[in-house]
C-alpha positions in Angstrom: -11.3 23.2 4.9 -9.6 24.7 2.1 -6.0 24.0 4.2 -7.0 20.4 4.4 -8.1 19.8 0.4 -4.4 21.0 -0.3 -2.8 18.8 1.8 -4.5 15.9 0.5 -4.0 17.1 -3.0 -0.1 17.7 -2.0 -0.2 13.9 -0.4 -2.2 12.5 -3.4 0.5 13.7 -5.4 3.8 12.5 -3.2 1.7 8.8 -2.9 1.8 9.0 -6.3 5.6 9.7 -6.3 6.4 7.2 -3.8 4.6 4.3 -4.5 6.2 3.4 -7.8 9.2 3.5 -6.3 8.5 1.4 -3.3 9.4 -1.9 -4.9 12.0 -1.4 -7.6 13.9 -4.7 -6.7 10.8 -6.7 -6.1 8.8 -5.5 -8.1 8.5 -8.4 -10.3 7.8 -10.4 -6.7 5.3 -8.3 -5.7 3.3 -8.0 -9.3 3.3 -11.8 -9.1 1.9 -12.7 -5.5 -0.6 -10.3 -6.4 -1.7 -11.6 -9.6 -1.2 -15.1 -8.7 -3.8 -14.3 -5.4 -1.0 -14.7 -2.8 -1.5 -11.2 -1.3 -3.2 -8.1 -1.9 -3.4 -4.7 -0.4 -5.2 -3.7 2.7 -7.0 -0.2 4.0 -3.7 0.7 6.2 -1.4 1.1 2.9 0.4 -2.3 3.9 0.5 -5.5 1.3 -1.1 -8.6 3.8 -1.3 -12.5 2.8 -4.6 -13.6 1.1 -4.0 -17.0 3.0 -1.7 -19.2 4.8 1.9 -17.6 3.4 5.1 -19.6 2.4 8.0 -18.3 4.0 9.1 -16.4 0.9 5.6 -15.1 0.9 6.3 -13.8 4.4 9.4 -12.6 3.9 7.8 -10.3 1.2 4.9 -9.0 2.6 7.5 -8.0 5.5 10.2 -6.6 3.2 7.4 -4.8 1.2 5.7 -3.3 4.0 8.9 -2.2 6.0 10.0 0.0 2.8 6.4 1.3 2.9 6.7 2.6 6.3 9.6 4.2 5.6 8.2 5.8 2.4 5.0 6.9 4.9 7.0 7.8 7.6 9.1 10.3 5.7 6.4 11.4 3.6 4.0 12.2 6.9 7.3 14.2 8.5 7.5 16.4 5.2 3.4 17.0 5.0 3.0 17.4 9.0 0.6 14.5 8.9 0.6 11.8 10.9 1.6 8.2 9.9 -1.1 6.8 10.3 -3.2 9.5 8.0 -0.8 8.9 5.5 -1.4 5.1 5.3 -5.0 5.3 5.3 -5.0 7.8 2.3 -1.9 5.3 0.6 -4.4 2.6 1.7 -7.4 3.8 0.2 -5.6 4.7 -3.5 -3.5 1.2 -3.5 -7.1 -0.5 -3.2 -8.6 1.7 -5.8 -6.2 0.9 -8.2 -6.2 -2.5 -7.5 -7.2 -4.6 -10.8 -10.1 -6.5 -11.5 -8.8 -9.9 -10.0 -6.3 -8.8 -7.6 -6.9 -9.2 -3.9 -8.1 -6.1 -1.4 -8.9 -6.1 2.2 -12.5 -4.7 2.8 -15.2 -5.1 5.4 -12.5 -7.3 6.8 -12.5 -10.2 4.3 -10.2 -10.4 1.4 -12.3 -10.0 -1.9 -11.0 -10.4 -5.3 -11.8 -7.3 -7.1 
């Protein structure tokens, strides 16, 4: 029990790390679909489209979520967790932190915080 609360406290802290620095280049891009209610985050750690997506909307929920695999990916190796536990727990924080009026995934339906 106590093995597990470290590793999450030891991923809790590299999320932290990593997810700043997912979207240096886009960041702007992705701040503004959110805000403007084009995409918000979802329980798997992955940005998805609120509704019907322009192509550049596309293009950067694809861009954005192929960097976050990576990130999870290389995080999981270095933790000895598996992807998929590492974007649940990436998931769960990027919805937490949403802000009031962005988009999250939940109960599957996209609700505006």
């Amino acid at each position: 029990m106590m093995k597990k609360i470290i590793i999450t406290a030891m991923l809790s802290l590299s999320i932290l790390i990593v997810i700043p620095n997912l979207a240096t280049a886009a960041a702007m891009s992705v701040s503004s679909a959110k805000s403007q209610g084009f995409v918000g985050e979802k329980p798997d750690g992955m940005l998805g489209s609120v509704s019907t997506p322009s192509s550049e909307i596309v293009a950067l929920v694809e861009t954005t979520n192929n960097k976050r695999l990576v990130k999870y990916k290389d995080v999981a190796t270095k933790r000895g967790l598996t992807v998929e536990q590492v974007k649940m727990l990436a998931g769960t924080k990027l919805m937490n932190e949403a802000p009031a009026g962005q988009y999250i995934f939940k109960n599957g339906a996209w609700v505006k915080k």
